[in-house]
C-alpha positions in Angstrom: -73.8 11.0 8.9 -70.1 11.1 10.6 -69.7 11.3 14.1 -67.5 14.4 15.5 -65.2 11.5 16.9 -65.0 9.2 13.8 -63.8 12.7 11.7 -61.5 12.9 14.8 -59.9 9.5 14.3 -60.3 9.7 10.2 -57.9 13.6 10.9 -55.6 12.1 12.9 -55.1 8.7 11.1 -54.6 11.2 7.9 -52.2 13.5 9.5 -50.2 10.0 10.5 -50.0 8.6 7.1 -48.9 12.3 6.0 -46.3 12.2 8.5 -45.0 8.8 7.9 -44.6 9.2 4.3 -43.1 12.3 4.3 -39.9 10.4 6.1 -37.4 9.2 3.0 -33.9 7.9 3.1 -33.0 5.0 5.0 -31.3 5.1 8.6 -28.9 2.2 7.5 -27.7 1.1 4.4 -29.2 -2.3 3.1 -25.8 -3.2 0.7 -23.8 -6.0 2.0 -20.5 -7.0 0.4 -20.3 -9.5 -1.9 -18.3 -10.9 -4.8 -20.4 -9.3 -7.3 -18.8 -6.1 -6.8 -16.2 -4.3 -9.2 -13.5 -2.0 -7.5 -14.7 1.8 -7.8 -17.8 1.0 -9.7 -20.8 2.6 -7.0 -23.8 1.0 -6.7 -27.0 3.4 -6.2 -30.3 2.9 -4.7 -34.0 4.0 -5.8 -33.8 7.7 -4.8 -29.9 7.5 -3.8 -30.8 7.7 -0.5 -28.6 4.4 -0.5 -25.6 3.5 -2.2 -22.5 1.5 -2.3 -19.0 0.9 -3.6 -15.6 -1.3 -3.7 -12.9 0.9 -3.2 -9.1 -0.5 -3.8 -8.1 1.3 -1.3 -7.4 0.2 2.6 -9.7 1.0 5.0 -7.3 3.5 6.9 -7.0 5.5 3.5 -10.7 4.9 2.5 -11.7 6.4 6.1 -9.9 9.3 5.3 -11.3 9.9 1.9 -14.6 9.4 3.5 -14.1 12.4 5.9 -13.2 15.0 3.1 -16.3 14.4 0.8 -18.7 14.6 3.9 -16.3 18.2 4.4 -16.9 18.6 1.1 -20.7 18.2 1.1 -20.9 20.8 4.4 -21.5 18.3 6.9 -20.8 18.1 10.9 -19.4 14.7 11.6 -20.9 13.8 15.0 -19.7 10.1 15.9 -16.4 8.3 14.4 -15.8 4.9 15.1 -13.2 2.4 13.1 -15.8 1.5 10.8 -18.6 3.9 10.6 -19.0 8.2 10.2 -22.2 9.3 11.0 -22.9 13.1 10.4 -25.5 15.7 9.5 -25.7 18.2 6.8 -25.2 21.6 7.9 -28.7 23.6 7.5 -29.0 26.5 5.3 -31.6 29.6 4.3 -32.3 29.1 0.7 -35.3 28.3 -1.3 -36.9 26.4 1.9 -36.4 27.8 5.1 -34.1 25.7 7.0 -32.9 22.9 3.8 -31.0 20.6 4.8 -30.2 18.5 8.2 -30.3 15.0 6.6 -28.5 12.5 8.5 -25.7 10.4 7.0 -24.1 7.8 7.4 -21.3 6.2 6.0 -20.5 2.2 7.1 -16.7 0.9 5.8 -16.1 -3.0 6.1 -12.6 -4.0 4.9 -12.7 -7.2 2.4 -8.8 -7.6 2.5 -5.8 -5.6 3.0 -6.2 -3.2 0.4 -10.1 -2.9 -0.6 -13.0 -1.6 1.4 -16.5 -1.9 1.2 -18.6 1.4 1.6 -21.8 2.2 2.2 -23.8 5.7 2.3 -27.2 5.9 3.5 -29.4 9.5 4.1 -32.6 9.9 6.5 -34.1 13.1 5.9 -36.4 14.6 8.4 -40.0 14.7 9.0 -40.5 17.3 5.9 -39.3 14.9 3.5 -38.6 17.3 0.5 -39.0 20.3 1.5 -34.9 21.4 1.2 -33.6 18.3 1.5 -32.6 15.5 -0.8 -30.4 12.7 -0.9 -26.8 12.8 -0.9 -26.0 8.9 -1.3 -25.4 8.6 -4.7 -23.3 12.0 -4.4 -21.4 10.6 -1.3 -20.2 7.6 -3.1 -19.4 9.4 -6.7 -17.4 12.1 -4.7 -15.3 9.0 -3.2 -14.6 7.5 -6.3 -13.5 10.6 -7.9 -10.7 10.9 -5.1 -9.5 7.8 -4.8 -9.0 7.8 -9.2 -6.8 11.2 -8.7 
């Protein structure tokens, strides 16, 4: 039979794997820039936990429209550099106690004077799923939307 410390080491290598998988999104995005991209078109990842899109717009401009989708999305930016917005969705009592707190993060990489490379990535938590999902693909379409007004 089993050993008590085997089932030990079998629990906690299953509570691990549990653990690790339940972790989605990606901390960075993995788009780059590159020719192959056509202005406003977004570009969205398995699961829209990453995305991308050319914007023909400059980067002061694009920062800008940036800022008001994550407003617009109920999120807390909390760092602002030149080129990067990281911030967290505000959390909420609704179907799953305590949805949402994903992390975002939007990266802006100016190709020329007046386009600008964006990219949206989400990390959700340790519970994975349970009230939260990706914004990503959301993020991006939301920024393409205001910048076609």
């Amino acid at each position: 039979m089993y050993s008590t410390k085997s089932l030990f080491q079998l629990g906690i290598a299953i509570v691990i794997t549990v653990l690790v998988s339940a972790c989605a999104g990606v901390q960075t995005s993995s788009y780059s820039f590159n020719d192959t991209y056509k202005t406003n078109v977004p570009t969205k990842g398995e699961g829209c936990y990453d995305a991308a899109v050319l914007l023909d717009k400059n980067i002061g401009e694009s920062m800008e429209i940036c800022k008001k989708v994550l407003a617009a999305i109920d999120s807390t930016i909390s760092e602002e550099t030149k080129t990067t917005l990281k911030a967290q969705r505000n959390r909420h009592i609704g179907v799953f106690v305590g949805s949402g707190g994903e992390e975002l993060e939007i990266s802006l990489k100016e190709v020329s004077g007046n386009k600008t490379f964006v990219t949206a990535a989400t990390k959700t938590g340790l519970v994975g799923g349970a009230g939260q999902k990706a914004w990503s693909c959301q993020i991006v379409d939301q920024i393409v939307a205001m910048v076609s007004k």
